[in-house]
C-alpha positions in Angstrom: 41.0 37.8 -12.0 38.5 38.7 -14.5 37.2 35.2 -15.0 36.7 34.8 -11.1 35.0 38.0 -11.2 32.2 36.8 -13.6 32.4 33.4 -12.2 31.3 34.7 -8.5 28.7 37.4 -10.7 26.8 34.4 -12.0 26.7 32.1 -8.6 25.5 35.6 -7.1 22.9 35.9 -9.6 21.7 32.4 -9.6 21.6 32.2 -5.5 18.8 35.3 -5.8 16.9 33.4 -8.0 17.1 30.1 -6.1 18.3 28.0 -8.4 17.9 24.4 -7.9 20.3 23.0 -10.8 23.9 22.0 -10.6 26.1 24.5 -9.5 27.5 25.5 -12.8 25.4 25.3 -15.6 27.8 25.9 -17.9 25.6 28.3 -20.0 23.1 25.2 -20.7 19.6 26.3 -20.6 18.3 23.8 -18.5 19.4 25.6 -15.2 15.8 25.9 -13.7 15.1 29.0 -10.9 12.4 29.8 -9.3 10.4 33.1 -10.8 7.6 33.3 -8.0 6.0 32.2 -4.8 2.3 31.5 -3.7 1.8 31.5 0.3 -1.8 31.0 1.6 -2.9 29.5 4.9 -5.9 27.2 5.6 -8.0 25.8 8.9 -9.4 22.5 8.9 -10.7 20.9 11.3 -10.5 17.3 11.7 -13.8 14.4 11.0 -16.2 14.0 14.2 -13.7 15.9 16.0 -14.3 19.3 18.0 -11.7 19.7 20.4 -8.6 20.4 17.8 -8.1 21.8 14.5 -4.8 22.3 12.1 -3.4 24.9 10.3 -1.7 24.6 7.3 0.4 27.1 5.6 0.9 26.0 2.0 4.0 27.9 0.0 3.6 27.1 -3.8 6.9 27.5 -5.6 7.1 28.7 -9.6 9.9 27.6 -11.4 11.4 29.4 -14.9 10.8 25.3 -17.2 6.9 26.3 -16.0 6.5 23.6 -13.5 6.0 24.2 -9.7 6.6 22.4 -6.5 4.3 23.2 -3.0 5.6 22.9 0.4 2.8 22.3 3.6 3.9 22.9 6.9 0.8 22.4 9.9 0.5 23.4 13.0 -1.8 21.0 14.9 -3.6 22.8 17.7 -6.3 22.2 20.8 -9.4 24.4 20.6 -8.0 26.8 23.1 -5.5 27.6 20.7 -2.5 25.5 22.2 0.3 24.1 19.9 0.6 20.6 20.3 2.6 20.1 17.4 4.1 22.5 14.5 6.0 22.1 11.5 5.0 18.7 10.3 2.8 17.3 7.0 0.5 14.2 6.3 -1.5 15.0 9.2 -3.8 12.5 9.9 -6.7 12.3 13.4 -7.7 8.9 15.1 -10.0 8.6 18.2 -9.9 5.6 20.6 -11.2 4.7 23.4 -12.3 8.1 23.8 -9.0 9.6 23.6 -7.9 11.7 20.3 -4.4 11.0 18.6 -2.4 12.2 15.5 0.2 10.9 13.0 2.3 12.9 11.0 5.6 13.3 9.3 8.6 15.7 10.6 12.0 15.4 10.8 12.1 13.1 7.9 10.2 9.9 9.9 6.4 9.5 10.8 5.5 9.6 14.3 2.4 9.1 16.4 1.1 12.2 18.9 -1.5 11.9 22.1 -4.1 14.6 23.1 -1.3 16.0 25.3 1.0 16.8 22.8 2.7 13.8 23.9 5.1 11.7 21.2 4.5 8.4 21.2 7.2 6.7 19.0 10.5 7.3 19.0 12.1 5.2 15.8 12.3 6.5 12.5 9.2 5.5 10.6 9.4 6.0 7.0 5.8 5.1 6.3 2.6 4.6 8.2 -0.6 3.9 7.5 -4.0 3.4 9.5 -5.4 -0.4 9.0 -8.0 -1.0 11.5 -8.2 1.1 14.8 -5.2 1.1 16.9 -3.3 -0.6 14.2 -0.7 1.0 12.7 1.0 -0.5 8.9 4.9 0.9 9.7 8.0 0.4 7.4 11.5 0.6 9.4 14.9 0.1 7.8 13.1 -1.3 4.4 10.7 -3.9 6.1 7.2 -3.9 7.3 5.4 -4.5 10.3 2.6 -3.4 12.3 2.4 -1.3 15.9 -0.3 0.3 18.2 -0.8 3.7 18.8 1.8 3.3 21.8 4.7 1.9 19.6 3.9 -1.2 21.3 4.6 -4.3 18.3 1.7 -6.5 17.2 3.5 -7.8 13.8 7.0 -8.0 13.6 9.0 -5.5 11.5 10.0 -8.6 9.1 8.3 -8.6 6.5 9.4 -7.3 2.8 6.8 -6.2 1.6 2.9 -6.0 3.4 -0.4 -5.5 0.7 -4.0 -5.6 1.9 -5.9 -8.4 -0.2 -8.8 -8.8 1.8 -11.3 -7.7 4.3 -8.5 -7.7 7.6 -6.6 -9.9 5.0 -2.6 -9.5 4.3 0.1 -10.7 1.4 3.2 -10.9 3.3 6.6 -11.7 1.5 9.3 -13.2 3.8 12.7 -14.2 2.6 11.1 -14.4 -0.6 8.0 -16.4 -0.1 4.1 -15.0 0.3 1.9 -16.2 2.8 -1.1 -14.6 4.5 -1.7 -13.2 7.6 -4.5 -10.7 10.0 -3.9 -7.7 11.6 -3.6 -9.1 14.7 -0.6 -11.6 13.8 -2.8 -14.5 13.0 -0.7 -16.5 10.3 -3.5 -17.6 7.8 -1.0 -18.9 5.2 2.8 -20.1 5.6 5.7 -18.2 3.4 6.4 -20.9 1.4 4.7 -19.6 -1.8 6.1 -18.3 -5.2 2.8 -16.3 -5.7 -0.5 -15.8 -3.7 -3.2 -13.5 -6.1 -6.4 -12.9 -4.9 -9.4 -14.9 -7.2 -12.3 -12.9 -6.6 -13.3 -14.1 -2.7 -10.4 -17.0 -3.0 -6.9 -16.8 -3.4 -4.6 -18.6 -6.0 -1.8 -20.4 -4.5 1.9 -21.1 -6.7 4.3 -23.1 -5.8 7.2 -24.4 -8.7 4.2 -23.7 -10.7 1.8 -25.7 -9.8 -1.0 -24.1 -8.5 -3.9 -24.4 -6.0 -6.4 -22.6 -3.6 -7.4 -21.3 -0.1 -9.9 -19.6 1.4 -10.0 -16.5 3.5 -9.3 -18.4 6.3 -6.3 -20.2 5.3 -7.7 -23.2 4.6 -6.5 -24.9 1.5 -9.1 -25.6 -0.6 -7.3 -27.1 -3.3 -3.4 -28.6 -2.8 -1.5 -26.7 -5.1 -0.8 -29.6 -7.6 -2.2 -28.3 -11.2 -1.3 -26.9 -13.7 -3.8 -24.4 -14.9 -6.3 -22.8 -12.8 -9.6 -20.7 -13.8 -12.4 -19.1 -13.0 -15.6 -19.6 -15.6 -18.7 -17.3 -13.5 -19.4 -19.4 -10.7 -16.9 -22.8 -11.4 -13.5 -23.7 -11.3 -11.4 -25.0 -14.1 -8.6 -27.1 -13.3 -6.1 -28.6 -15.4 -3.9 -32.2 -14.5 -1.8 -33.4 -16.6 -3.5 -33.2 -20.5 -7.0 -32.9 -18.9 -9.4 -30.4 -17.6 -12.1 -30.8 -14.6 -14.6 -28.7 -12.7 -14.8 -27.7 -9.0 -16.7 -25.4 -7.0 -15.1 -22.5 -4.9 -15.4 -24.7 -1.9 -13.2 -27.2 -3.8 -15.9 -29.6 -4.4 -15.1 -31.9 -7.6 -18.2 -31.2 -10.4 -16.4 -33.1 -13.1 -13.8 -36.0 -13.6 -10.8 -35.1 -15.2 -11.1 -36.6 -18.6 -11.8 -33.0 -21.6 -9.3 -31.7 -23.1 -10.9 -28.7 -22.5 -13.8 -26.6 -20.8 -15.6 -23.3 -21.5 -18.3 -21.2 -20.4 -21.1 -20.6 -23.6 -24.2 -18.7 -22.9 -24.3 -20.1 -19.5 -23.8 -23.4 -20.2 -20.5 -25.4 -19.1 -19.2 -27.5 -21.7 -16.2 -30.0 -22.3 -14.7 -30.8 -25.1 -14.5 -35.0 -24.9 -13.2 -37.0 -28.7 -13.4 -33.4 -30.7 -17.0 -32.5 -29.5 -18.3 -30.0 -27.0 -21.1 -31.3 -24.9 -23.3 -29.7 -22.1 -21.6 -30.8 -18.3 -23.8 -28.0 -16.8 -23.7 -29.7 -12.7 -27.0 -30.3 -11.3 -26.8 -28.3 -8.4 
C-alpha cells in the first residue's frame, strides 16, 4: 500500500504544477511543469477599418527547462460592442465590395466570417491564406485549392502542393508533375514537368532532364530539349549536345551552336571556339 500511496503523492504533485511530460517520469529530470503564467489583454483595431475591432487575450505560459509557450484567444467584435466571434486565433480582416469579412482559426480548421457574424464555410480548412481579393489559398485533406469568400470553388482542391512564383503566377504539382496556373483557374502550363524554377522574369522548364523555357504567359519560349541552361546578365546560355549557343529571353537565337563554351567577362560575351576565347558580344 505504501508504494501506491507515494505513487498517487507524486501524480498529485505533478497535476498542480501542470506538467506536460509523460505520466511517470520515473525520477528523470526532464519532467518539464509549468512555474508561472503571464495574462495581458490587447485592442486592435483592424487596417482602414472603423466599424470592428478584436480583443486578444494573450496567456504566456513559464515552464521549469526555462522555455515558454503563449496561447491567444480573440474576440472579434462590431463597434457597438457586439460579439461576432470569440475564442478563435490568426485573425485576419478583408473588405469587398463594401462589405467587411474575417478568417480565423477555431475548432482546429480555418473558417471565413461575414459582417453579420455569419460563417461562411463549413469544411475543415487546415490552412488559408489571402491571394488576391476574394480569393482564398485553402488546403483540405492534404491538397490545395482555392475558394471565394462564400466557399464557392474557383481551383479545385487537387493539387499537392500550390507556391506563388509570380505576379498572379502559381507552381502547382499534380500527380507528381508541375505546371503553372492563375488565380482564376487559367492553366498557363500543363503537369507534365519534373521541375518548373522561376529564372528571374522566365521560368525553367525539366522534363527527363532536358530543359527549356516559358514565359509568364505560358508560352514556351524554348522546347525543353537541352541540356544545360543559363543565365549570363541579359543572355541565355544553352547547351546541345557538346556545344554552347546564345539566346535572348524571348528565345531569339544570338549565336550558332558550335563553342565549347561561353562566359560573361567584363561585359563582354565570349566563346571558347579551337582553345581560344573570342568576343560574340550580339549587335543588338
Amino acid at each position: 500500500m505504501k508504494k501506491f500511496f507515494v505513487g498517487f503523492v507524486l501524480v498529485g504533485l505533478l497535476l498542480n504544477f501542470g506538467t506536460i511530460c509523460f505520466a511517470s517520469c520515473r525520477g528523470s529530470s526532464s519532467c518539464v511543469y509549468i512555474v508561472g503564467k503571464d495574462f495581458m489583454q490587447s485592442e486592435e483595431k483592424f487596417l482602414n477599418c472603423d466599424k470592428h475591432f478584436v480583443v486578444k487575450d494573450i496567456t504566456t505560459y513559464l515552464y521549469s527547462n526555462g522555455t515558454r509557450r503563449t496561447q491567444v484567444s480573440a474576440t472579434i467584435y462590431n463597434l457597438d460592442g457586439l460579439v461576432l466571434e470569440s475564442g478563435c486565433s490568426d485573425v485576419e480582416h478583408y473588405i469587398y465590395a463594401n462589405k467587411h469579412y474575417f478568417s480565423f482559426y477555431k475548432d482546429k480548421k480555418y473558417q471565413i466570417l461575414d459582417e453579420t457574424g455569419k460563417i461562411n464555410t463549413v469544411k475543415n480548412y487546415k490552412k488559408m491564406k489571402v491571394i488576391v481579393p476574394n480569393k482564398f489559398l485553402v488546403k483540405l485533406d492534404k491538397l490545395y485549392g482555392v475558394i471565394d469568400l462564400y466557399e464557392n470553388t474557383i481551383i479545385p482542391i487537387k493539387y499537392k502542393s500550390f507556391e506563388q512564383i509570380g505576379q498572379d503566377l502559381y507552381l502547382t504539382k499534380l500527380n507528381g508533375y508541375y505546371g503553372m496556373i492563375n488565380s482564376s483557374n487559367k492553366v498557363l502550363i500543363k503537369n507534365e514537368y519534373d521541375k518548373i524554377k522561376p529564372f528571374y522574369e522566365i521560368y525553367v522548364l525539366k522534363r527527363k532532364d532536358q530543359y527549356g523555357l516559358a514565359n509568364k504567359h505560358g508560352e514556351i519560349i524554348l522546347a525543353p530539349i537541352y541540356e544545360k541552361i543559363k543565365r549570363c546578365g541579359e543572355y541565355i546560355i544553352v547547351q546541345k549536345g557538346k556545344y554552347y549557343g546564345v539566346f535572348d529571353s524571348t528565345g531569339n537565337q544570338l549565336s550558332p551552336f558550335i563553342y565549347k563554351n561561353i562566359r560573361l567577362d567584363r561585359n563582354t560575351l565570349q566563346g571558347k571556339l579551337n582553345s581560344k576565347w573570342e568576343d560574340i558580344t550580339p549587335n543588338i
